[in-house]
One Martini backbone bead per residue (centre of mass of N, CA, C, O) as a GRO file, in nm:
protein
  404
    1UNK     BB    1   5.481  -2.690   7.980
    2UNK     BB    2   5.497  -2.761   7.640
    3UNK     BB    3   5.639  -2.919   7.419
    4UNK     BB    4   5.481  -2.805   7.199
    5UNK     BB    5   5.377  -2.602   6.946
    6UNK     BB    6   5.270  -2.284   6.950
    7UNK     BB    7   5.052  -2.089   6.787
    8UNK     BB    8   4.935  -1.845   6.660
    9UNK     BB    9   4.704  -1.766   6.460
   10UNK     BB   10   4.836  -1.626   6.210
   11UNK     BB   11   5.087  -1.816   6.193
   12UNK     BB   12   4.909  -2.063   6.116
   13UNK     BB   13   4.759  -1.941   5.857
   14UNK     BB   14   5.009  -1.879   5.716
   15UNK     BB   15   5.091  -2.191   5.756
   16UNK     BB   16   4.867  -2.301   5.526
   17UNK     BB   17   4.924  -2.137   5.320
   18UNK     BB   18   5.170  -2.211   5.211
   19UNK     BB   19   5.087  -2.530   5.197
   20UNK     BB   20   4.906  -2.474   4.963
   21UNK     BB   21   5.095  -2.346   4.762
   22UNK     BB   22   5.345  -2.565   4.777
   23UNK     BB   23   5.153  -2.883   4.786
   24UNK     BB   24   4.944  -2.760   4.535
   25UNK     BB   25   4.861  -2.515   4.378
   26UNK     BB   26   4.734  -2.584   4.100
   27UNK     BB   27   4.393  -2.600   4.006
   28UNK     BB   28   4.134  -2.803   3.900
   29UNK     BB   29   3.740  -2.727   3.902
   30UNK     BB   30   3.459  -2.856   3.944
   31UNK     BB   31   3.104  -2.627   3.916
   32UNK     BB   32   2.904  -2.435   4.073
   33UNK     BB   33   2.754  -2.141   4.073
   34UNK     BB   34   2.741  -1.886   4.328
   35UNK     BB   35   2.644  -1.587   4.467
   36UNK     BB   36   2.707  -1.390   4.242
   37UNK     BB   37   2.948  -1.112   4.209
   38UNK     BB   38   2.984  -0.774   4.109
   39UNK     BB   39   3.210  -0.560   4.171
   40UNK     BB   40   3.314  -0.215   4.131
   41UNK     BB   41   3.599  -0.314   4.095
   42UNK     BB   42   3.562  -0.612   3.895
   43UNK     BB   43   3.533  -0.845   4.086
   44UNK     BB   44   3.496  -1.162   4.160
   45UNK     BB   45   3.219  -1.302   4.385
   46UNK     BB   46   3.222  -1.683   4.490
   47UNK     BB   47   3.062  -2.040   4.466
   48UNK     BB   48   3.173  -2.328   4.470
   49UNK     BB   49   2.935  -2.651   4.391
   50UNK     BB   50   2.817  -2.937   4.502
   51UNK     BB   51   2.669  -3.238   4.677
   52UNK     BB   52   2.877  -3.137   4.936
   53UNK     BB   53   3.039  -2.877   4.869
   54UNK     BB   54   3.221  -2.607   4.904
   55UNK     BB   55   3.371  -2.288   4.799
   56UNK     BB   56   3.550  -2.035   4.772
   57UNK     BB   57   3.568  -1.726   4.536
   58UNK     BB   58   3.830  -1.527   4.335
   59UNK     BB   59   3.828  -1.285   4.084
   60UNK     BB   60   3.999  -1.067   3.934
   61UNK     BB   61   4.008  -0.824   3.668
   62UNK     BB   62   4.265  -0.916   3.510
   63UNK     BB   63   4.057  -1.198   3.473
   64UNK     BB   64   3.773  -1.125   3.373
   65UNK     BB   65   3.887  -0.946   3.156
   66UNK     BB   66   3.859  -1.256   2.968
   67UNK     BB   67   3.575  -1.302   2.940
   68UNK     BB   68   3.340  -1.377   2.709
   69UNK     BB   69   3.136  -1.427   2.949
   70UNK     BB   70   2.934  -1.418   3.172
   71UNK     BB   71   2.836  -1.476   3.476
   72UNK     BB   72   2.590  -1.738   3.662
   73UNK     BB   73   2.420  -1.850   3.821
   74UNK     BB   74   2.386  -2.233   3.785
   75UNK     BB   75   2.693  -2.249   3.670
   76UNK     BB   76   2.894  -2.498   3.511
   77UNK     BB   77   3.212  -2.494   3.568
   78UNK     BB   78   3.573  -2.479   3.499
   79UNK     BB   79   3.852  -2.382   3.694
   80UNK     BB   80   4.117  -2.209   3.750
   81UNK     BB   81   4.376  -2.220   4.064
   82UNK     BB   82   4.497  -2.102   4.375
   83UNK     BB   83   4.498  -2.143   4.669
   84UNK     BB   84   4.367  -1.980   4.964
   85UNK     BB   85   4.413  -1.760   5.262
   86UNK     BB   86   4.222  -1.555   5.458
   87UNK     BB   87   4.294  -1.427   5.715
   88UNK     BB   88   4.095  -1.276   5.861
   89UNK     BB   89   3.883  -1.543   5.855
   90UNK     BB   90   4.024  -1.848   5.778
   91UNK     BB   91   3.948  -1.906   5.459
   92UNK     BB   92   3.925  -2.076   5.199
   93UNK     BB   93   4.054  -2.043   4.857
   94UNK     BB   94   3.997  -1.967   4.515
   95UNK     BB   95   4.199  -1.818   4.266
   96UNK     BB   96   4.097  -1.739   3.979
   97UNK     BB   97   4.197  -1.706   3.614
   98UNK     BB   98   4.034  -1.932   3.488
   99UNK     BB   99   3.712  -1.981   3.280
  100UNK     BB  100   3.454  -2.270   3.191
  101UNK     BB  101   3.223  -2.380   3.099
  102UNK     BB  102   2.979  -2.690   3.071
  103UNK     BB  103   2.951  -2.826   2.767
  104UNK     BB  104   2.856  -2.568   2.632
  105UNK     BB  105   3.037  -2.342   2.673
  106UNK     BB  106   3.103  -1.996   2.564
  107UNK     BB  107   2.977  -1.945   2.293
  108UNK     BB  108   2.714  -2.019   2.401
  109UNK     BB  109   2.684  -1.817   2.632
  110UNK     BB  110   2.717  -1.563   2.391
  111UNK     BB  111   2.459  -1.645   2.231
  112UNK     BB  112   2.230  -1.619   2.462
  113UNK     BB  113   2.314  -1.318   2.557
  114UNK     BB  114   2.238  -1.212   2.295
  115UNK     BB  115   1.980  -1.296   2.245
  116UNK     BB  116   1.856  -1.159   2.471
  117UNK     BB  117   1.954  -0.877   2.396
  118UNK     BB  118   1.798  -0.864   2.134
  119UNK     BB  119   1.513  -0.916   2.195
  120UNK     BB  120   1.466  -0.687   2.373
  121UNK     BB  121   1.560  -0.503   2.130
  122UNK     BB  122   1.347  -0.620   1.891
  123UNK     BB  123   1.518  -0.767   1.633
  124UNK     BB  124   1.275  -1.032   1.617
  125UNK     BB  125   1.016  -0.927   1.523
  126UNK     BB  126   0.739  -0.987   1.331
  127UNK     BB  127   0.655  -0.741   1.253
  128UNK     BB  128   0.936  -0.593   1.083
  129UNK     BB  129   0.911  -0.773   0.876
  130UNK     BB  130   0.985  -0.839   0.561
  131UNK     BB  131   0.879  -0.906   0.248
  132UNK     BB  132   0.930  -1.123   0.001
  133UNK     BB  133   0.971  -1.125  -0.340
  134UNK     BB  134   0.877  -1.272  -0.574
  135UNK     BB  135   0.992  -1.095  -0.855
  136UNK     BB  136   1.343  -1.049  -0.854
  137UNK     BB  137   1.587  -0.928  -1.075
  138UNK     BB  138   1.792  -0.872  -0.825
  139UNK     BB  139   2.052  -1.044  -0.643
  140UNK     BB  140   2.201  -1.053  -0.323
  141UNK     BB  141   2.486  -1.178  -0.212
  142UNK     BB  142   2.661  -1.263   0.106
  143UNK     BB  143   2.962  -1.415   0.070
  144UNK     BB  144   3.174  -1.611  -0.050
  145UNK     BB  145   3.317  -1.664  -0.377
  146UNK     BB  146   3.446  -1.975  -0.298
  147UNK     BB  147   3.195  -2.123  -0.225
  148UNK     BB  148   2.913  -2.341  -0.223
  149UNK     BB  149   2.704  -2.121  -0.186
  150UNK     BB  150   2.713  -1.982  -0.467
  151UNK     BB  151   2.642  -2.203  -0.626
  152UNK     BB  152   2.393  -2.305  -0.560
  153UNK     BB  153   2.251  -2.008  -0.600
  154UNK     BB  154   2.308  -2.015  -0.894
  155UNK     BB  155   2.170  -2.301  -0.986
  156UNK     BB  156   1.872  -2.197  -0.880
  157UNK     BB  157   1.811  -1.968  -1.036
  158UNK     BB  158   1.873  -2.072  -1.332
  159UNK     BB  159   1.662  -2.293  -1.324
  160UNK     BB  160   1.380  -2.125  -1.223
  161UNK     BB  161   1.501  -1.774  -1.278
  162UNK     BB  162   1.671  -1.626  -1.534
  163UNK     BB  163   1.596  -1.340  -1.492
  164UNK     BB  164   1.782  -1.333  -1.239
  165UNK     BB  165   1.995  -1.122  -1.088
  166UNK     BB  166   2.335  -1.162  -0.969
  167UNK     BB  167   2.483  -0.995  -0.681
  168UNK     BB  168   2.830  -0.991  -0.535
  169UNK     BB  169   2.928  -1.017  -0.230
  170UNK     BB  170   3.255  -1.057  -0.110
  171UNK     BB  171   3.328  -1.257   0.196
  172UNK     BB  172   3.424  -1.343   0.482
  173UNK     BB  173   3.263  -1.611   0.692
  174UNK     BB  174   3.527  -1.635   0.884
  175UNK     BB  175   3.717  -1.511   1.124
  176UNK     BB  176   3.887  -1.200   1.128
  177UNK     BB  177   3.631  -0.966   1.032
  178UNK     BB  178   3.396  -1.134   0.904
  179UNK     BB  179   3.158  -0.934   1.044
  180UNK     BB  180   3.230  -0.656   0.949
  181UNK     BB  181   3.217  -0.750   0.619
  182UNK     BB  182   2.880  -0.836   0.648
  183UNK     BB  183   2.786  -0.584   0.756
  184UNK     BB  184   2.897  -0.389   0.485
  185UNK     BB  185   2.766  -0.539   0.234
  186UNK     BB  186   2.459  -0.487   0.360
  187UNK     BB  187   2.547  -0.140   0.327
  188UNK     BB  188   2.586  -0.157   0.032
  189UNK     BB  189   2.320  -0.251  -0.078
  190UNK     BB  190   2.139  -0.006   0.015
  191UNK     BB  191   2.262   0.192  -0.185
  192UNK     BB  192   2.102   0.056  -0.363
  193UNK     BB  193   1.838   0.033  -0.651
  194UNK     BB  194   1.875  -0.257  -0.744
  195UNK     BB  195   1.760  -0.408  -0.492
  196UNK     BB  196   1.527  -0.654  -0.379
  197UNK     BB  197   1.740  -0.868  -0.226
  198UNK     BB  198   1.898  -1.073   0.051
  199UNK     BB  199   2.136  -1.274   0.079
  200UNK     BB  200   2.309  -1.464   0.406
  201UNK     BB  201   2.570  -1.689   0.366
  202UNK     BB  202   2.664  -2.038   0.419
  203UNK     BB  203   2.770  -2.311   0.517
  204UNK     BB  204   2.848  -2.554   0.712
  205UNK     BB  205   2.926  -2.614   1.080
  206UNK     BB  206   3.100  -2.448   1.328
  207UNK     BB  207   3.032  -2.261   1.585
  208UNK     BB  208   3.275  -2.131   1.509
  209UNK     BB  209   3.219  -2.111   1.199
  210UNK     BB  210   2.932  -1.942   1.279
  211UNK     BB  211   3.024  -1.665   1.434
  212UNK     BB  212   2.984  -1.395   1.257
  213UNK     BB  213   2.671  -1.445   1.280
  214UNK     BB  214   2.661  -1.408   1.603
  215UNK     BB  215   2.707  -1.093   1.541
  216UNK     BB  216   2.593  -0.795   1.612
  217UNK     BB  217   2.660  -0.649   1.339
  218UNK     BB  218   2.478  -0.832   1.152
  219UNK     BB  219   2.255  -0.804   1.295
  220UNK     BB  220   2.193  -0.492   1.274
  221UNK     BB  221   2.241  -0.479   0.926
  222UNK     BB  222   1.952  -0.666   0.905
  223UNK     BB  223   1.809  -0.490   1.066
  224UNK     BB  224   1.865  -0.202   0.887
  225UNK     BB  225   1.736  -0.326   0.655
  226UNK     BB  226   1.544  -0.225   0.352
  227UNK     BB  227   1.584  -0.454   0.267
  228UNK     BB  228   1.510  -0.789   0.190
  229UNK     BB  229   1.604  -1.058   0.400
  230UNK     BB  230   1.838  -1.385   0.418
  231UNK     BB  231   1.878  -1.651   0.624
  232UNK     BB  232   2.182  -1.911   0.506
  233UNK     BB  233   2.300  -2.070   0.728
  234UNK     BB  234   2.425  -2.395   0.677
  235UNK     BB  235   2.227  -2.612   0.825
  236UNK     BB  236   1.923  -2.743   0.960
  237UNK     BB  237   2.044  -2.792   1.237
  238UNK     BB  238   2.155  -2.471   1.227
  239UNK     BB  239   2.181  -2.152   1.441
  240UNK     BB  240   2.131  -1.812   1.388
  241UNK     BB  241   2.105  -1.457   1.477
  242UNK     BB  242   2.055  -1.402   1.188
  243UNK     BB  243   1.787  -1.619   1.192
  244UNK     BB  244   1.609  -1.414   1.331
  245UNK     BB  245   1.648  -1.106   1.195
  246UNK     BB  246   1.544  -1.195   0.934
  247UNK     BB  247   1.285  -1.216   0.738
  248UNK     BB  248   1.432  -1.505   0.633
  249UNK     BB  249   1.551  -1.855   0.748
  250UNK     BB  250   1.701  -2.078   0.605
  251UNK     BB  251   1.861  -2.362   0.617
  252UNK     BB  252   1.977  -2.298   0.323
  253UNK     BB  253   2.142  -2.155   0.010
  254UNK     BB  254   1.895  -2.319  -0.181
  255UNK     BB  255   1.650  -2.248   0.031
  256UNK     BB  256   1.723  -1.942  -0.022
  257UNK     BB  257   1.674  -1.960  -0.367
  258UNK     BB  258   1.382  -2.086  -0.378
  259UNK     BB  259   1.283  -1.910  -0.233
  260UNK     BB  260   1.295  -1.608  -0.400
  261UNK     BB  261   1.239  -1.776  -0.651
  262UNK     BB  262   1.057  -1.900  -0.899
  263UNK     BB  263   0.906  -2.159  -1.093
  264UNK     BB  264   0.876  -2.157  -1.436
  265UNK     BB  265   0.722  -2.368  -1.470
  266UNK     BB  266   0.487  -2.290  -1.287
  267UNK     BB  267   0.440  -2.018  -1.399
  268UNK     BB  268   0.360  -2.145  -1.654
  269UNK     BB  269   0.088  -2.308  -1.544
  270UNK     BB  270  -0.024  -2.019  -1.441
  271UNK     BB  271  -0.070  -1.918  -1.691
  272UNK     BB  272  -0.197  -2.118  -1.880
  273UNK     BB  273  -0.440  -2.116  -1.715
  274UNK     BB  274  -0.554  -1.806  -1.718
  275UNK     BB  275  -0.569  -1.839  -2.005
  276UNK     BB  276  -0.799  -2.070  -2.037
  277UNK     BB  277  -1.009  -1.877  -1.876
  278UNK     BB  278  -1.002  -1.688  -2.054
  279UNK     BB  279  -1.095  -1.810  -2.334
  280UNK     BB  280  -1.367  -1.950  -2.176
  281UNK     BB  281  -1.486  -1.673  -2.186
  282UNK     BB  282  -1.471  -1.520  -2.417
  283UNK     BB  283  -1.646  -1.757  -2.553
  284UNK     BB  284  -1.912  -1.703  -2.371
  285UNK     BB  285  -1.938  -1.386  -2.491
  286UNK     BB  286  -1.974  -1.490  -2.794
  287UNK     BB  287  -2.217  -1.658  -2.739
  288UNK     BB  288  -2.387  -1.427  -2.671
  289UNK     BB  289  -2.350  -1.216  -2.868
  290UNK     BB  290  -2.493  -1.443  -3.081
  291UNK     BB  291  -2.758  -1.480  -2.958
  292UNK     BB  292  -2.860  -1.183  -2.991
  293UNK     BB  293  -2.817  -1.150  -3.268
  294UNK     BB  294  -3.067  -1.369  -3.338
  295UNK     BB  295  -3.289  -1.212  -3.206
  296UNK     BB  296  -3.271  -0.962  -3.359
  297UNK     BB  297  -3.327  -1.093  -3.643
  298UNK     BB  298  -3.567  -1.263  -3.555
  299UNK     BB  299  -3.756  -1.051  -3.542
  300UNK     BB  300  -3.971  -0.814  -3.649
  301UNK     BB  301  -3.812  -0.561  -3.720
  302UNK     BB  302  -3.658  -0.713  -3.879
  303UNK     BB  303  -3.826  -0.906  -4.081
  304UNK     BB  304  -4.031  -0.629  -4.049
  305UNK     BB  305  -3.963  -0.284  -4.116
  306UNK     BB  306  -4.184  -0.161  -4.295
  307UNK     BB  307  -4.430  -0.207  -4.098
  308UNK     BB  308  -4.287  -0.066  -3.828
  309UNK     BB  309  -4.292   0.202  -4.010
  310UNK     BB  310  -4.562   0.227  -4.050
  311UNK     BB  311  -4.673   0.230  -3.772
  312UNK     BB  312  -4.518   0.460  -3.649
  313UNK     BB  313  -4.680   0.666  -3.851
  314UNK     BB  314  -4.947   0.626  -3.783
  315UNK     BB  315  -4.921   0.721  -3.504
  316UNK     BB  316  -4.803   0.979  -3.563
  317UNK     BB  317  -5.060   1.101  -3.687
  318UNK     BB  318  -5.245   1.079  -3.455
  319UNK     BB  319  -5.107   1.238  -3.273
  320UNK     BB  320  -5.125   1.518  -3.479
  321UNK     BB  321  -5.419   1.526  -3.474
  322UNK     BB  322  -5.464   1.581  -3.157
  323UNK     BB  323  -5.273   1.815  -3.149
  324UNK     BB  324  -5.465   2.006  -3.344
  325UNK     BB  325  -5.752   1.980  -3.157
  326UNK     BB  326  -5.632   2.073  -2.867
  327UNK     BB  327  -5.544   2.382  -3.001
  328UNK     BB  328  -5.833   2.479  -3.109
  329UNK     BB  329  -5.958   2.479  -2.872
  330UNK     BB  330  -5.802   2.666  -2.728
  331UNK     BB  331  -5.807   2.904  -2.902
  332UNK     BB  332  -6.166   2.945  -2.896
  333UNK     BB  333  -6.155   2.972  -2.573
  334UNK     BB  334  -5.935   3.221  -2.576
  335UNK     BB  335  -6.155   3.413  -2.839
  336UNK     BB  336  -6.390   3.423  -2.657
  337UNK     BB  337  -6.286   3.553  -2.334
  338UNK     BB  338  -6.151   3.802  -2.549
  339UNK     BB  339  -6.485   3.897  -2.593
  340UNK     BB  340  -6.568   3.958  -2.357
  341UNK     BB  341  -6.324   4.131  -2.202
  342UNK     BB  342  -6.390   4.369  -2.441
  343UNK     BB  343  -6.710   4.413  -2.365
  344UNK     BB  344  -6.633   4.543  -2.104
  345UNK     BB  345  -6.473   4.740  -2.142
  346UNK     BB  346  -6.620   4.917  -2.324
  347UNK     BB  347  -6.837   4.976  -2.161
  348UNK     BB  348  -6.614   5.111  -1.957
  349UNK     BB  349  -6.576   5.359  -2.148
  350UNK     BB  350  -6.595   5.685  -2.135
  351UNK     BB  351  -6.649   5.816  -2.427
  352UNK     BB  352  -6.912   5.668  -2.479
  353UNK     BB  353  -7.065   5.801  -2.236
  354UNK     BB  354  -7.036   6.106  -2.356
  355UNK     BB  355  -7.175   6.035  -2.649
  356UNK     BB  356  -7.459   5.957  -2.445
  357UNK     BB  357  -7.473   6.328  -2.276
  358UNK     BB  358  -7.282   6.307  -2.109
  359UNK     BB  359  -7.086   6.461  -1.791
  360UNK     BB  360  -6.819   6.632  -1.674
  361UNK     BB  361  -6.767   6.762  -1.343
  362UNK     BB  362  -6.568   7.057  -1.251
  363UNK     BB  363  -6.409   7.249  -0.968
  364UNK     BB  364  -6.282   7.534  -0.985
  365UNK     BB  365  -5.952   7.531  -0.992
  366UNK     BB  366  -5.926   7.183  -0.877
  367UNK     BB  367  -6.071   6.996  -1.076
  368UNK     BB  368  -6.292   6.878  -0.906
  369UNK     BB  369  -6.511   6.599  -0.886
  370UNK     BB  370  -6.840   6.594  -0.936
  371UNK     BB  371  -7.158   6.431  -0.800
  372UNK     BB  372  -7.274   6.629  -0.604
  373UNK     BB  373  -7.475   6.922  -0.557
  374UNK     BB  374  -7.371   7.010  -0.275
  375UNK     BB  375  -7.097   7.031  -0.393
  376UNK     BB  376  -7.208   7.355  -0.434
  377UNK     BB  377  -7.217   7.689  -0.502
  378UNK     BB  378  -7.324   8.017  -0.556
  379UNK     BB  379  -7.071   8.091  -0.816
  380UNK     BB  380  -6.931   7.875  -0.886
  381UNK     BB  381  -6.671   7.721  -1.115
  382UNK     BB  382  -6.740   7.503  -1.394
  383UNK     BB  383  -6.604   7.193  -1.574
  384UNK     BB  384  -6.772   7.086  -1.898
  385UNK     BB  385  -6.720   6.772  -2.015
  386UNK     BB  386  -6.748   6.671  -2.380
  387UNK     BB  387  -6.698   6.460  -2.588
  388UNK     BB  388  -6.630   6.728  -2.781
  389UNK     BB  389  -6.565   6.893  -2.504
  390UNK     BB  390  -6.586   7.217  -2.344
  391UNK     BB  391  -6.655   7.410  -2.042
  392UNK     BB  392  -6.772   7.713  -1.853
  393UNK     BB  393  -6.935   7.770  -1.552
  394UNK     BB  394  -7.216   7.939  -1.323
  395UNK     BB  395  -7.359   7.893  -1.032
  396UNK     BB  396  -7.688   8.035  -0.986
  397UNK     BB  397  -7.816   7.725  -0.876
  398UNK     BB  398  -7.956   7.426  -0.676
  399UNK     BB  399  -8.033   7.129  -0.669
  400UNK     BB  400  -8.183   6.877  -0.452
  401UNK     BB  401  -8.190   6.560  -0.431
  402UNK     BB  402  -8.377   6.315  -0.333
  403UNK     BB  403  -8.379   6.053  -0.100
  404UNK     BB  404  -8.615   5.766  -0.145
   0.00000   0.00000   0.00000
């Protein structure tokens, strides 16, 4: 019925992949990335677009683990790969096997993931940093032996605190391996008891050359060191990982040899101020004490000191006056006292009272004392006690004496 070919939906479909891949091939494309995700087979599945059009991507595992760093929605990236028809859906598609970031670069994006991850896991945290020694003895270096870096630092140590000791760690710090060097001369530094401080650093550079400092063994061997450290990698405007890290950080090496030791004119300014203020507290308690001196020499006691020792005689004989005074009167009135409470005693002797014709009457056997006639009987045996004996009587009639 018609001249025309006629084609099936799967074998038109087939044959536009065809046309794609034999007339187009490999393209290089830029765009933004969207709807991104990671499936759990390991493939990446997204959208590149401009401010036109759309295309879906998809990269296998592959491919994608050889990626230096994720990827993430409204990243701007150059892909590579080639175009290709999903036939279920009849979409075309680019199948990515590389990609990178746009402008930032793939180092600055494995950079800033880094940093979001050391952050979190509180790394930088200024709470945890550690005060630099004002006065080190000792300071550690961990730099390259033959670099500009550790000159720079024996340079500036030795002109400002020539008493302080540099011992170097010499590492590598570019290329493969320079990470885990230099994070192993920060653990072998600290196990030594006499490093006051650590520098870790080296010259400027690029961020290639200066990627060793943004390696986590770096950060982490800073991040758990007991001693404190200094970063001081590139120039001033080079910002490193390992400089959020360390305890302190340094532009340069140079700047990072100044905070760690004083200047010595300055610090004997700072002693000779001192010597200064003590000589002159000094001399002005020697002039108090020299003034107290004068006042006690010309004093009273001072000029007329026999004067003053025979007044304190006199006083003292006047008290010992006193004292035997108030003794005497004190003794008189006690032997007062004592005279009277002996005449009462006296009187009230029971032999005496004996002696002036009176008698103790008791009656026998129980020789309960006797005091009135009724209390006998006749017939009763008493015995009648005199100032000097005894006898025994019967009573033989009893007289009531009346009373009133």
């Amino acid at each position: 019925m018609f001249d025309a070919i006629i084609y099936q939906v799967g074998e038109l479909t087939d044959h536009i992949k065809k046309l794609l891949q034999t007339r187009i091939g490999s393209v290089w494309v830029e765009g933004e990335i969207s709807n991104y995700k990671r499936h759990s087979s390991g493939h990446l599945y997204f959208s590149l677009k401009d401010h036109k059009s759309r295309i879906q991507a998809v990269m296998f595992r592959s491919d994608s683990n050889r990626l230096e760093s994720e990827p993430e929605d409204g990243l701007k990236v150059i892909a590579q790969g080639e175009l290709n028809v999903y036939e279920r859906s009849g979409l075309y598609q680019i199948i990515v096997r590389r990609m990178q970031p746009v402008g930032v670069g793939e180092l600055q994006l494995a950079f800033e993931q880094l940093k979001a991850k050391l952050a979190s896991q509180g790394l930088f945290n200024k709470d945890r940093k550690k005060p630099i020694p004002r006065y080190p003895k000792r300071i550690g270096v961990v730099t390259s032996p033959t670099g500009a870096a550790i000159r720079d630092i024996v340079h500036v140590v030795s002109r400002r605190w020539p008493r302080a000791a540099i011992l170097l760690a010499p590492v590598q710090v570019q290329g493969i391996g320079a990470a885990s060097e230099i994070a192993r001369a920060i653990q072998m530094l600290n196990q030594r008891d006499d490093v006051d401080v650590i520098i870790v650093g080296r010259g400027g550079g690029s961020i290639e050359d200066l990627w060793a400092f943004n390696e986590e063994a770096v950060c982490r061997a800073l991040f758990e060191s007991d001693i404190p450290t200094i970063s001081a990698v590139g120039h001033e405007i080079d910002f490193t990982l390992s400089d959020f890290t360390a305890d302190l950080r340094a532009p340069t090496p140079s700047a990072a040899a100044e905070s760690v030791v004083p200047d010595r004119e300055e610090t004997l300014d700072v002693v000779n101020g001192f010597h200064l203020r003590l000589k002159g507290a000094i001399r002005g308690y020697l002039l108090t004490l020299r003034y107290e001196q004068s006042r006690l020499v010309n004093s009273r006691g001072f000029r007329r000191p026999i004067d003053l020792i025979r007044q304190n005689s006199q006083n003292l004989d006047h008290l010992t006056q006193r004292l035997r005074q108030s003794m005497t009167s004190g003794l008189k009135a006690r032997a007062h006292f004592l005279d009277v409470t002996s005449g009462k005693l006296e009187g009230m002797n029971p032999d005496k009272i004996l002696r002036r014709g009176y008698a103790v009457c008791r009656k026998l056997p129980e020789k309960n004392v006797i005091t009135d006639s009724d209390q006998l009987n006749i017939g009763d045996m008493v015995e009648l006690t005199f100032a000097t004996g005894k006898t025994v009587c019967q009573t033989t009639s009893t007289i009531v004496q009346p009373t009133g």
